[in-house]
C-alpha positions as CSV (number, residue, x, y, z in Angstrom):
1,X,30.8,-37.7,41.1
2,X,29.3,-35.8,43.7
3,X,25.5,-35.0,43.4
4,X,22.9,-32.5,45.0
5,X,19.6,-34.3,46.2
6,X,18.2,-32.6,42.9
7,X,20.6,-34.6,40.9
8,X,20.1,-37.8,42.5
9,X,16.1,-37.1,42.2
10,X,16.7,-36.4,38.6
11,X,18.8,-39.5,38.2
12,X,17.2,-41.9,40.0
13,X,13.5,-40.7,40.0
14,X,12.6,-41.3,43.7
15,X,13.6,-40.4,47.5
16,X,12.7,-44.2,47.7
17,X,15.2,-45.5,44.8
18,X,18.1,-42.9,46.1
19,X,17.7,-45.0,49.7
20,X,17.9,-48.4,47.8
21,X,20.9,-47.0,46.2
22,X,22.4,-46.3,49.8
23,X,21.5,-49.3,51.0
24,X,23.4,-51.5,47.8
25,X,26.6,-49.4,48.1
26,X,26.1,-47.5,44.7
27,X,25.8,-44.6,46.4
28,X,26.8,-42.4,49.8
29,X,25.4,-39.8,51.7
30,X,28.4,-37.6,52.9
31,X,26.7,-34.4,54.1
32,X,23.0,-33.2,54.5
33,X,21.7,-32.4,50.3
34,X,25.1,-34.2,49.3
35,X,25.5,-37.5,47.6
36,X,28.8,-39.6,46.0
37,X,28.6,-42.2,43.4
38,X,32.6,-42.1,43.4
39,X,34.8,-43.1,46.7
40,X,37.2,-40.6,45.1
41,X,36.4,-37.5,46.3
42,X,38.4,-34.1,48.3
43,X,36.9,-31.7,50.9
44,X,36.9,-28.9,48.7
45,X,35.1,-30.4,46.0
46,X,32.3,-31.3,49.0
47,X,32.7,-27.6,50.4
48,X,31.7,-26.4,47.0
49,X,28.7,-28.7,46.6
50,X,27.3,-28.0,49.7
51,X,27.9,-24.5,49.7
52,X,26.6,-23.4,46.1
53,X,27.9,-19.9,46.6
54,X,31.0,-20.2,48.1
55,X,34.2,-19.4,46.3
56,X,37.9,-20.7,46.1
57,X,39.5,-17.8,47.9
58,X,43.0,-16.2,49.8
59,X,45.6,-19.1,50.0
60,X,43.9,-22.1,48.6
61,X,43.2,-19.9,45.4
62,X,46.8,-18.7,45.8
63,X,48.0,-22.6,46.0
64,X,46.2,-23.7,42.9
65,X,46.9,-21.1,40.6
66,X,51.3,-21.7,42.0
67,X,51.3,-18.0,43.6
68,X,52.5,-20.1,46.3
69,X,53.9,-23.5,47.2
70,X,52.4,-23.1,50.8
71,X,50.0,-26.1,51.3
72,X,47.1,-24.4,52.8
73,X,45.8,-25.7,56.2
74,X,42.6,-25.0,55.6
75,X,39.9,-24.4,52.9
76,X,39.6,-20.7,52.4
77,X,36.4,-19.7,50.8
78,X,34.9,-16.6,50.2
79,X,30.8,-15.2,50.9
80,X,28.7,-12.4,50.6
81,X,28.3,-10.6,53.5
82,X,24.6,-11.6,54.0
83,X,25.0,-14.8,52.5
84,X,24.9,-18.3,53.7
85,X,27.5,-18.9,57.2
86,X,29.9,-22.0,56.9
87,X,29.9,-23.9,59.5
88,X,32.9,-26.1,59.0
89,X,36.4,-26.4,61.2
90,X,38.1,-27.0,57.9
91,X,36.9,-23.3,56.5
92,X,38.5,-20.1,56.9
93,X,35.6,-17.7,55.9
94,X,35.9,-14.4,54.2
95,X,33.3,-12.1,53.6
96,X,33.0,-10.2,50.3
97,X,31.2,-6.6,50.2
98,X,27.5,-7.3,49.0
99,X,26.8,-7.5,45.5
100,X,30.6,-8.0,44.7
101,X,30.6,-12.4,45.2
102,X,30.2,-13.3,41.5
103,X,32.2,-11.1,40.0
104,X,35.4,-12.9,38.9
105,X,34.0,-16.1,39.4
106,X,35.1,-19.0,37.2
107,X,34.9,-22.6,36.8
108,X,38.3,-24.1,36.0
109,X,39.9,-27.1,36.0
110,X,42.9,-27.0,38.5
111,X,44.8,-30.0,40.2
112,X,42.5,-32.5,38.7
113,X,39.7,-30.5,40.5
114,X,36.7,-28.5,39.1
115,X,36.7,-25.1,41.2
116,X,34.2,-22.2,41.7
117,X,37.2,-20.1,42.0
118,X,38.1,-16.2,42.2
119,X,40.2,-15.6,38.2
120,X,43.5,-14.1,39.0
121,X,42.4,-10.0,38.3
122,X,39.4,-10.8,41.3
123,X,42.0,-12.7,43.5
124,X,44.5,-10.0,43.3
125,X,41.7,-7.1,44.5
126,X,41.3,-9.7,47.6
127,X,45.0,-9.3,48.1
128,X,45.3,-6.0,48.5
129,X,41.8,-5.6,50.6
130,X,43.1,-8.3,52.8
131,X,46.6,-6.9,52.7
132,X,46.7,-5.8,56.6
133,X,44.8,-9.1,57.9
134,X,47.3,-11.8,56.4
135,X,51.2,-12.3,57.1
136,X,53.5,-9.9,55.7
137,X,55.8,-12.6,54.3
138,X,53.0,-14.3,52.8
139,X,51.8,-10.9,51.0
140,X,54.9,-10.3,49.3
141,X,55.5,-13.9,48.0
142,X,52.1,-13.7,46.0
143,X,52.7,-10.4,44.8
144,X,56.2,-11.3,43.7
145,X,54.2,-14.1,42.3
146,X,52.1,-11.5,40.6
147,X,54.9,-9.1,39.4
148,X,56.7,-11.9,37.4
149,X,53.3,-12.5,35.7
150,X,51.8,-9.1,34.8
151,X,51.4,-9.7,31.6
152,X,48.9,-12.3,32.1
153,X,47.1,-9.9,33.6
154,X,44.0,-7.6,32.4
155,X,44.1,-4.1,34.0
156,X,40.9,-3.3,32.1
157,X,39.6,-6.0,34.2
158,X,40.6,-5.1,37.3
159,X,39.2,-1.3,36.7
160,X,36.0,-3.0,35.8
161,X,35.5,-5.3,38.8
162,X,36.8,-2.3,41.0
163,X,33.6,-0.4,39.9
164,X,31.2,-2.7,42.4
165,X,34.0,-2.1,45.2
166,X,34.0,0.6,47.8
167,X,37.3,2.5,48.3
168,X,38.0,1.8,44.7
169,X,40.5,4.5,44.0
170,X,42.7,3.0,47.1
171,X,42.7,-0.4,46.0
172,X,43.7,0.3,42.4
173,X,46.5,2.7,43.2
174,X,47.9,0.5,45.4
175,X,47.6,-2.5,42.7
176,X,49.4,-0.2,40.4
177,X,51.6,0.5,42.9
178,X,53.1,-2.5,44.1
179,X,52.1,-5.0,40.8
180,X,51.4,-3.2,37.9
């Protein structure tokens, strides 16, 4: 399980008894304020402990939800503007309008992973803002991918996450457009 340095003070009680834990082998170090009890672990989950605020964006988020079977080469995660920069050559960055990086935030369980992740309504407003800045063939496999599953969909949703968004009207008529 990977832990914060919080977690490992509240676990083991003591900066001194986390280093004695180290030292045995119980538990690693794998980034500066990130700890590992388990040798089991993936990037993404480390990105996401690391970086608190971060989100599950773009073509990873498209990969686990099956919008796509193209293995991502990198971990594409998602900040507010002002928020905190990742530094990481495994990241592809995006940057989210201020105010607008939790909404459509969940938690879920996906490939055996827990994410911090964009729900499909928040994803698909990413799609279309991104629309010009990603590959064209790409763009209209996931919104195939969305077409076939509109009724999954919550379009009251989308008009209510679309209130935080500039150049809401535009982004809505073209989701209506081309998915709805």
């Amino acid at each position: 399980m990977l832990m914060t340095t919080a977690e490992c003070l509240a676990k083991y009680g003591s900066f001194y008894r986390i280093a004695q834990a180290i030292r045995s082998g119980e538990l690693r170090k794998l980034a500066h304020g990130v700890y590992s009890d388990d040798s089991r672990h993936r990037n993404i989950e480390l990105l996401l402990k690391k970086y608190p605020t971060a989100v599950v964006t773009m073509m990873s988020a498209y990969y686990y939800y099956g919008l796509t079977d193209n293995v991502p080469d990198k971990i594409h995660l998602a900040v507010e503007r002002d928020g905190t920069k990742i530094r990481d050559a495994c990241v592809v960055e995006y940057f989210v309008p201020k105010g607008t990086g939790g909404i459509g935030v969940v938690n879920e369980e996906l490939h055996g992973m827990a994410l911090r992740i964009f729900d499909r309504e928040r994803l698909l407003i990413e799609t279309i803002r991104m629309r010009t800045k990603m590959p064209l063939d790409l763009y209209h496999e996931v919104i195939g991918s969305y077409r076939k599953c509109t009724e999954a969909l919550y379009p009251a949703k989308i008009e209510d996450y679309l209130e935080s968004f500039p150049k809401r009207n535009v982004i809505f008529d073209a989701i209506r457009k081309e998915v709805l």
